[in-house]
One Martini backbone bead per residue (centre of mass of N, CA, C, O) as a GRO file, in nm:
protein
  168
    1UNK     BB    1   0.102   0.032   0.012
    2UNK     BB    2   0.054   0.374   0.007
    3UNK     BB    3   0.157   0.619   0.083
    4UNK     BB    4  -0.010   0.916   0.210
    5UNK     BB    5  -0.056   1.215   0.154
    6UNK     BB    6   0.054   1.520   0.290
    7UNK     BB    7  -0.049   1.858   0.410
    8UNK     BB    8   0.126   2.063   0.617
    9UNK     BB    9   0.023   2.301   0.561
   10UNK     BB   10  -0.294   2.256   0.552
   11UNK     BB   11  -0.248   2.140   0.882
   12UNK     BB   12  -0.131   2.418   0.972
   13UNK     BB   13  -0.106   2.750   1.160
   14UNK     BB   14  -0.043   2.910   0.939
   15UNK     BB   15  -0.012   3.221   0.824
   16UNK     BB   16  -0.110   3.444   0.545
   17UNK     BB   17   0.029   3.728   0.425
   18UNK     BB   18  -0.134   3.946   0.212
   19UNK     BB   19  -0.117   4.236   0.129
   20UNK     BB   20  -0.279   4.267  -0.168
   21UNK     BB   21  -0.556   4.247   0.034
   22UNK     BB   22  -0.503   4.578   0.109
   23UNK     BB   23  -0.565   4.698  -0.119
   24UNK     BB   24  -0.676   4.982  -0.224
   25UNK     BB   25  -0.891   5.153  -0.419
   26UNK     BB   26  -0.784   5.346  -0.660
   27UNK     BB   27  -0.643   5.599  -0.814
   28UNK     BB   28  -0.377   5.697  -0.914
   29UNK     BB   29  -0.193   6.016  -0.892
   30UNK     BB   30  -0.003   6.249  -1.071
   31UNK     BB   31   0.072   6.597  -0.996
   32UNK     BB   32   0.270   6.822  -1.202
   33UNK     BB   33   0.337   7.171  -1.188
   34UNK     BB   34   0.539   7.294  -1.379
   35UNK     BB   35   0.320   7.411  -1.600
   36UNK     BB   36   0.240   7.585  -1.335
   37UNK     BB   37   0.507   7.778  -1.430
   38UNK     BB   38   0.745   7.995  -1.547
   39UNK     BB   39   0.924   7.810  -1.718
   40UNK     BB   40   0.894   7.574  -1.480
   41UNK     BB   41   1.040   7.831  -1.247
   42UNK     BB   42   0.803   7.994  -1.170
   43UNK     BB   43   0.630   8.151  -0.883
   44UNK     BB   44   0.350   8.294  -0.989
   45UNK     BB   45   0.071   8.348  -0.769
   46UNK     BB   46  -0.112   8.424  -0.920
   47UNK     BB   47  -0.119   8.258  -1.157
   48UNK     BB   48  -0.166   7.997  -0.966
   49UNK     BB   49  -0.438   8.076  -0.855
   50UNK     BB   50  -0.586   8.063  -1.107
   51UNK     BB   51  -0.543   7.822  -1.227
   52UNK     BB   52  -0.663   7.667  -0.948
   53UNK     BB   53  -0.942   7.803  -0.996
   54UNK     BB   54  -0.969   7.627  -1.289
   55UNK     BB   55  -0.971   7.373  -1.197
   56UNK     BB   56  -1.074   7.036  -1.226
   57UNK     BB   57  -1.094   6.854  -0.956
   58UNK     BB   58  -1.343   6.632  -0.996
   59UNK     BB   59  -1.119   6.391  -1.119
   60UNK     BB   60  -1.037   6.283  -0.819
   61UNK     BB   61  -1.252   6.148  -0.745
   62UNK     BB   62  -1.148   5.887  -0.563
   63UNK     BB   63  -0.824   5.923  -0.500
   64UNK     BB   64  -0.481   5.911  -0.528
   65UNK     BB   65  -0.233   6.175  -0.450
   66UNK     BB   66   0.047   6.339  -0.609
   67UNK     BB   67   0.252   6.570  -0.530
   68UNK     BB   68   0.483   6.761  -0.794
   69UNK     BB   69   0.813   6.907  -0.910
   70UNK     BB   70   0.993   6.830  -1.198
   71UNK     BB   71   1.152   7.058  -1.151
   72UNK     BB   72   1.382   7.317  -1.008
   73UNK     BB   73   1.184   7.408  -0.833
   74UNK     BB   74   1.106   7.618  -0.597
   75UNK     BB   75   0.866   7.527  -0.338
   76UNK     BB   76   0.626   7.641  -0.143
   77UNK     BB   77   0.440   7.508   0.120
   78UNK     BB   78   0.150   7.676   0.028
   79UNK     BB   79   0.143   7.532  -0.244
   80UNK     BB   80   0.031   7.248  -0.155
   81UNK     BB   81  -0.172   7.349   0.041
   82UNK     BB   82  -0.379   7.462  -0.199
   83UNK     BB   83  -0.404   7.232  -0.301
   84UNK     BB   84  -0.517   7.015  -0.101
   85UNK     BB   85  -0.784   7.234  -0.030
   86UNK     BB   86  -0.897   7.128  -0.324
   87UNK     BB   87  -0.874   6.790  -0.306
   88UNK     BB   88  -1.017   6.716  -0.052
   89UNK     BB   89  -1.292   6.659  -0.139
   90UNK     BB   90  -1.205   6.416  -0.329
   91UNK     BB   91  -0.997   6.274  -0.248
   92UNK     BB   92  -0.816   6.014   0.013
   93UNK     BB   93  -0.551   6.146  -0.063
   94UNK     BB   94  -0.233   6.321   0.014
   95UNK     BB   95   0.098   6.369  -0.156
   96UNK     BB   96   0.442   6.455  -0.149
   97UNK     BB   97   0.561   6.319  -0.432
   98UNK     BB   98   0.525   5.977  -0.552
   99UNK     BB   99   0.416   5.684  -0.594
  100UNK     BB  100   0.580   5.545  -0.381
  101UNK     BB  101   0.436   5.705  -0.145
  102UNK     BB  102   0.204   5.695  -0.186
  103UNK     BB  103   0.179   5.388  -0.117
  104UNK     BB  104   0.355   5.418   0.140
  105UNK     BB  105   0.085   5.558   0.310
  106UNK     BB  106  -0.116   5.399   0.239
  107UNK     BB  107  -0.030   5.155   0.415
  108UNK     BB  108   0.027   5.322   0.675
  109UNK     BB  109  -0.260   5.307   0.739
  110UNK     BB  110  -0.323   4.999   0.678
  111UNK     BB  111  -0.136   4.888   0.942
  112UNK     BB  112  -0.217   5.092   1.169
  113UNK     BB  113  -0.535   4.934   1.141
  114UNK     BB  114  -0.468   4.664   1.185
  115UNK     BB  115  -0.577   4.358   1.312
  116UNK     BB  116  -0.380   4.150   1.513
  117UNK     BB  117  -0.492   3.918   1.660
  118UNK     BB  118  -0.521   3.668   1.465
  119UNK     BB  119  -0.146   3.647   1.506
  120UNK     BB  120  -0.137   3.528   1.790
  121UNK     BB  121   0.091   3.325   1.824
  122UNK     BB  122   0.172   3.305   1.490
  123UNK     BB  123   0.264   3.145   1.208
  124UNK     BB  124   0.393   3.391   0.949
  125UNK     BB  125   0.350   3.449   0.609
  126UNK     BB  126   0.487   3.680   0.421
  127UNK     BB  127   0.403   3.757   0.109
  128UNK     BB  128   0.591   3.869  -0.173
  129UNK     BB  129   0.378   3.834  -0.419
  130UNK     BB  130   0.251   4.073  -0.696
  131UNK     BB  131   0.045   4.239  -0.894
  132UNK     BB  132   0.102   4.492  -0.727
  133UNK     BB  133   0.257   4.786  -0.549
  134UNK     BB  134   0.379   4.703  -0.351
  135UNK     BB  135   0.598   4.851  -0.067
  136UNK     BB  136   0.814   4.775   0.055
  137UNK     BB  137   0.764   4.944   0.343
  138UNK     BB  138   0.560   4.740   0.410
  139UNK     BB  139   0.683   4.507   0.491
  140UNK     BB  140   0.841   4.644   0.726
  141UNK     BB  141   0.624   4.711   0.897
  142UNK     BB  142   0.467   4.430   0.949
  143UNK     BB  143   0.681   4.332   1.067
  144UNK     BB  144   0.702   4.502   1.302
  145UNK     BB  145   0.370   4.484   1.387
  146UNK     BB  146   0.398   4.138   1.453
  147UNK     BB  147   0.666   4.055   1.635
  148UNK     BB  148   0.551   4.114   1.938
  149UNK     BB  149   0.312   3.840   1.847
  150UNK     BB  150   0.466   3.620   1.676
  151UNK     BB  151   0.588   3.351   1.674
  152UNK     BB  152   0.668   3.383   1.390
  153UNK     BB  153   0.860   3.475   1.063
  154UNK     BB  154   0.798   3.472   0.715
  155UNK     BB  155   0.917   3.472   0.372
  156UNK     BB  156   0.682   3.392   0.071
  157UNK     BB  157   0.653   3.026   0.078
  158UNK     BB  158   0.502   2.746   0.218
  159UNK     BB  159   0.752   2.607  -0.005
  160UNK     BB  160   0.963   2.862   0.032
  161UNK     BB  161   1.073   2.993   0.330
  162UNK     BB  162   1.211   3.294   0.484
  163UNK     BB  163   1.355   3.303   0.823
  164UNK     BB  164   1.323   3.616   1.028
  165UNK     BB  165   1.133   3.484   1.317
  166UNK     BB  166   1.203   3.371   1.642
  167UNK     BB  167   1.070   3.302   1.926
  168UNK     BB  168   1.216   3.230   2.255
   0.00000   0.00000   0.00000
């Protein structure tokens, strides 16, 4: 008669965090000031208020925004706070940087308010592949918030995991 075939894994007490499981909804959105700048360097204020007066905030609904300003323009801190005061009502996030900043913000709530109950002194296995955007920075924080109460820590797949942390 053959052994028969066991699977340890879906019989063990291991837990699986799959980071791409918290991704919030909605699109990411670069806007970069440079064009409403004079010659892509030079914030003249009327120039900018008009601007933002005219502009469409609207399209912005239920987005998550990155403001920047690819130019080596000095922009002063008044001016971002202008347009986020703009953007508040449709955005969901508003951050000055690039898009890994903001997904890296975004995540930044997303584990700030993550329940970890349901992994004390438990096996957990942080999923590393994704399809999404997942930032480094997200693995870091889950890791940080999950340390001091998880049995082990381990990154991968638990068919090939590479052992981070284990409770003494």
């Amino acid at each position: 008669m053959q052994d028969e075939i066991v699977n340890r894994v879906a019989n063990s007490k291991l837990v699986t965090v799959n980071l791409e499981d918290y991704y919030p909804k909605g699109d990411r959105v670069l806007i970069d000031i440079k064009d409403w700048l004079f010659e892509g360097f030079v914030l003249r204020e009327k120039d900018f208020r008009n601007h933002i007066a005219e502009y469409n905030w609207q399209q912005y609904q239920d987005c998550f925004v990155a403001l920047t300003c690819t130019s080596d323009a000095i922009i002063p801190g008044w001016a971002y706070m202008l347009l986020s005061i703009q953007l508040e009502p449709y955005a969901k996030k508003i951050v000055i940087g690039n898009l890994e900043n903001l997904e890296t913000s975004i995540y930044q709530d997303v584990i700030n308010t993550l329940d970890i109950s349901e992994f004390i002194d438990k096996p957990i296995i942080i999923k590393g592949c994704s399809k999404k955007p997942v930032p480094k920075n997200a693995y870091i924080m889950l890791t940080t918030k999950l340390k001091p109460i998880a049995k082990s820590i381990m990154y991968g797949e638990a068919c090939s995991s590479v052992p981070l942390f284990k409770k003494k």
